[in-house]
N, C-alpha and C positions, 0 to 999 in steps of 0.2 A: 504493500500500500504506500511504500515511500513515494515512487515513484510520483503517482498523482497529486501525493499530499505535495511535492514538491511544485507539479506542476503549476497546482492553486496558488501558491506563495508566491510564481511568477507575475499572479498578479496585482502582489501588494505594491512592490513600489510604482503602480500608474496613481496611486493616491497621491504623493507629494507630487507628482506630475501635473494632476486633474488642479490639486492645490493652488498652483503656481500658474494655471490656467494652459498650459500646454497640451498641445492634444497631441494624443498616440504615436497620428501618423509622423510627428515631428521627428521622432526618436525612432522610429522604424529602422534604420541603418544598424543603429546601435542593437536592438532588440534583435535583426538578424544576427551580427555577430556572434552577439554571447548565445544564442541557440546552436551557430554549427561549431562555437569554440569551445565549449563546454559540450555538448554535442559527440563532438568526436574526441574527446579529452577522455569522456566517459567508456564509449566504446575499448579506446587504448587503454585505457586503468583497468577494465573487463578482462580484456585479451591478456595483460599482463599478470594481473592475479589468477588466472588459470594456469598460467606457467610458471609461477614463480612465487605465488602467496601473496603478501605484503610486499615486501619487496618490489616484485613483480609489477604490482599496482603501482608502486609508489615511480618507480622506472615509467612502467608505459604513460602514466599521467603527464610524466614532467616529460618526457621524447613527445608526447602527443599537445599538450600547450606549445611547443614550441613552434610544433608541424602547424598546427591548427590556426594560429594566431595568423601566420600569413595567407594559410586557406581561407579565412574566415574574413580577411580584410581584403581580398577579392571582391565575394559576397557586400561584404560592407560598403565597397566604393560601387558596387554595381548597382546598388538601390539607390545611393545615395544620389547618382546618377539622373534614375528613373523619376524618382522624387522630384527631382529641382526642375527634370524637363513637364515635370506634370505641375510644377508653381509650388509645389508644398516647401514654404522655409526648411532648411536642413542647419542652422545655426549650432555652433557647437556649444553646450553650457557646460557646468559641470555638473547641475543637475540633470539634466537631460542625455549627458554619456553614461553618469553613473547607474540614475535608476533604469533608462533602456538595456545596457549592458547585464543588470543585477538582473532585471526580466526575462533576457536570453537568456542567461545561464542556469535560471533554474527552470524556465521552460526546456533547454535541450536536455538538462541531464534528466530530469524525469522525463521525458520522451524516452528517453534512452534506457534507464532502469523500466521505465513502465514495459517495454518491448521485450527487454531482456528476461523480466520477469514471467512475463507472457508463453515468452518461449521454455523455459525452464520448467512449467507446472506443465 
């Protein structure tokens, strides 16, 4: 049930977003990232603790942030791209990288535990 429960919690920080009167689509770049950076961080920590325990995890997490950060900012300049050509401001805040970014990453990794778990029952 992590998985979900984590999912939900990706959508806590659009509250201090809603707060500060920013909408969603603002931060869309950032919310891709941390979905395929953490995303595929999670996959790599998976595959590693299979092989290897803790360890293993703790290995394939930190080889997989490092892979993934510049996979992930592909994805991130591509929307952010899409975005500006469809008029949506893309301004950078730091509320707006931080809480879009904290939104991806606990959307990907519960995407990612949620599947994994799926698969395993």
């Amino acid at each position: 049930m992590i998985g979900p429960a984590l999912i939900a919690l990706g959508f806590l920080p659009w509250i201090p977003l809603a707060l500060a009167k920013r909408k969603i689509n603002t931060v869309a770049a950032d919310i891709v990232f941390g979905t395929i950076d953490t995303g595929i961080l999670g996959i790599a920590a998976l595959i590693g603790a299979s092989f290897a325990g803790v360890l293993g995890a703790i290995v394939g997490g930190a080889a997989g942030d490092a892979i993934t950060d510049a996979f992930a900012g592909l994805f991130k300049g591509k929307v952010a791209e899409v975005l500006k050509r469809r008029g949506i401001e893309q301004a950078r805040t730091p509320l707006g990288s931080s809480m879009g970014k904290m939104s991806g990453c606990l959307f990907g990794i519960g995407i990612v535990l949620t599947i994994a778990w799926s698969l395993i029952r």
